[in-house]
Structures are given as structure tokens and as C-alpha cells.
C-alpha positions as CSV (number, residue, x, y, z in Angstrom):
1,X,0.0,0.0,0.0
2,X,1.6,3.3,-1.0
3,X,-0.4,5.7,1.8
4,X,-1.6,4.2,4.6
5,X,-3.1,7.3,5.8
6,X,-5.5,7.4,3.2
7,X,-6.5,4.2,4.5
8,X,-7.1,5.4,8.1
9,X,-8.8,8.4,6.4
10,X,-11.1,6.0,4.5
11,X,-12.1,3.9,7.1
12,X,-12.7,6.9,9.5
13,X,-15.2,8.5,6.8
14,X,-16.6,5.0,6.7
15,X,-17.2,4.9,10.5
16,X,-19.0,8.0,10.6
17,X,-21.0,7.4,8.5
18,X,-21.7,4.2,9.5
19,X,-22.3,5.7,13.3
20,X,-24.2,8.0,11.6
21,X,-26.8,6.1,9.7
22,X,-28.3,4.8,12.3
23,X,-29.5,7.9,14.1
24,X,-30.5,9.3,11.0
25,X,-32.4,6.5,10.0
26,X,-34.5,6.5,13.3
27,X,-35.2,10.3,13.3
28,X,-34.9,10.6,16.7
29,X,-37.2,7.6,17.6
30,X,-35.5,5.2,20.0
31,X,-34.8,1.7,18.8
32,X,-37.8,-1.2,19.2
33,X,-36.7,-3.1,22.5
34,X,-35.9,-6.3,20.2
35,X,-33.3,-4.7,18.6
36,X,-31.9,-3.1,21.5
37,X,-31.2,-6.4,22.5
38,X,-29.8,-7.3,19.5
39,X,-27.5,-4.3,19.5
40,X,-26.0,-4.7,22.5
41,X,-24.5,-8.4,21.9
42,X,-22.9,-7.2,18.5
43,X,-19.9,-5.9,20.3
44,X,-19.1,-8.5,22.8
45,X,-19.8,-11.3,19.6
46,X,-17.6,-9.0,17.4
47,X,-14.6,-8.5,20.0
48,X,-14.5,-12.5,20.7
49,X,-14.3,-13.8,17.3
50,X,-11.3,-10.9,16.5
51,X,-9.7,-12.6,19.3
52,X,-10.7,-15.9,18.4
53,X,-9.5,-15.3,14.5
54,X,-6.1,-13.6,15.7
55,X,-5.4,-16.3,18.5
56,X,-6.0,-19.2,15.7
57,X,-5.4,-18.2,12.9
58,X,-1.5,-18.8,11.2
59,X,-2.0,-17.4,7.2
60,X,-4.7,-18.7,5.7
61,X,-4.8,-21.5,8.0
62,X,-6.1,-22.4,11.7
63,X,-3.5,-23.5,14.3
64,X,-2.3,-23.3,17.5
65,X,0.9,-21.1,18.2
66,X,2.6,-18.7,20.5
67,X,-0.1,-15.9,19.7
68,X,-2.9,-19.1,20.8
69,X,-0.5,-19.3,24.2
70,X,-0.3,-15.8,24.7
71,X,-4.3,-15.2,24.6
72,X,-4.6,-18.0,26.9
73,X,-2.1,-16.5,29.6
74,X,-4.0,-13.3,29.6
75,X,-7.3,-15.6,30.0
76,X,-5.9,-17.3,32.8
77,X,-4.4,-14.2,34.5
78,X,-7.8,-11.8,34.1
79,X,-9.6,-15.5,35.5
80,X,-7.0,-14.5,38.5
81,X,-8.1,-11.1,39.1
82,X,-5.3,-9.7,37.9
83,X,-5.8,-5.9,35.7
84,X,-6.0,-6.0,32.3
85,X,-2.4,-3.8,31.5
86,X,-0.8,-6.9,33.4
87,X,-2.5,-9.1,31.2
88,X,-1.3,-7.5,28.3
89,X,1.9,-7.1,29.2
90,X,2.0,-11.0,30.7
91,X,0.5,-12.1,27.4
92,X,3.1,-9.7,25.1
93,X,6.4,-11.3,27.1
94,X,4.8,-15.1,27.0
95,X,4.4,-14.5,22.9
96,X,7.6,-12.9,22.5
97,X,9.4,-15.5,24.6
98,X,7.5,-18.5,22.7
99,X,8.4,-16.5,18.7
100,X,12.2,-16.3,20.1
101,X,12.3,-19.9,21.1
């Protein structure tokens, strides 16, 4: 890709509008209860599978590796109550340690 910043311009034109359609759409109304429901699932559903494609996911295939082990450390240490920066950080050595290997 030549400009990446055209990119991030692109995709942040697309996101607005994208935010914006939906108020627009509605005029004001607020949304029927059933899709209010609906709504509110799409982000939680949306963030696991990213997680879920980027912790299995090796190319074009599906596999296990050190990005597999480092999403499960971070699990395992947010499970134990620890915050989420230590999480990250946990799950960023245990990966880096695991590609150096």
C-alpha cells in the first residue's frame, strides 16, 4: 500500500457514516426493545471472534501457536483477578518468549 493514511482516512469517513446512519435512520425515535437487545450483543460477539481469529489463525490456516498461548495466559491471568495492562503485558512477554524460542 503506497499511503496508509488514506486508509485510516477511508475507514474513518466510513465509520462515521456508518455511526451515523443509524441515528438518521431512526429520526430521533428510540430503537424497538428487540433490537436493543440485539444491539448490545454485537460488540461483545464482534470482539470475541477478533480474538478468536487472531489467537488461531496462522496465514490462511487455523492452528495453534505462540499468539494461541499468549491469549490463553492473559485468559488465565484476568480468570485470576489480575488488571488487564498486566494481562497484556503478561501475554506480550509469554508471545515474544515463545516466537524467540
Amino acid at each position: 500500500m503506497n499511503h496508509p493514511w488514506e486508509l485510516v482516512a477511508l475507514l474513518a469517513v466510513v465509520t462515521a457514516t456508518t455511526k451515523a446512519a443509524g441515528p438518521v435512520a431512526l429520526g430521533g425515535r428510540p430503537l424497538p426493545g428487540w433490537l436493543s437487545s440485539i444491539v448490545r450483543f454485537m460488540a461483545p460477539a464482534l470482539l470475541s471472534a477478533l480474538v478468536c481469529i487472531s489467537a488461531f489463525s496462522h496465514g490462511h490456516q487455523l492452528g495453534l501457536g505462540a499468539n494461541t498461548v499468549g491469549v490463553g495466559v492473559a485468559g488465565a491471568a484476568l480468570l485470576r483477578g489480575a488488571p488487564v495492562i498486566t494481562a497484556v503485558i503478561v501475554a506480550v512477554v509469554v508471545t515474544s518468549l515463545l516466537r524467540a524460542v
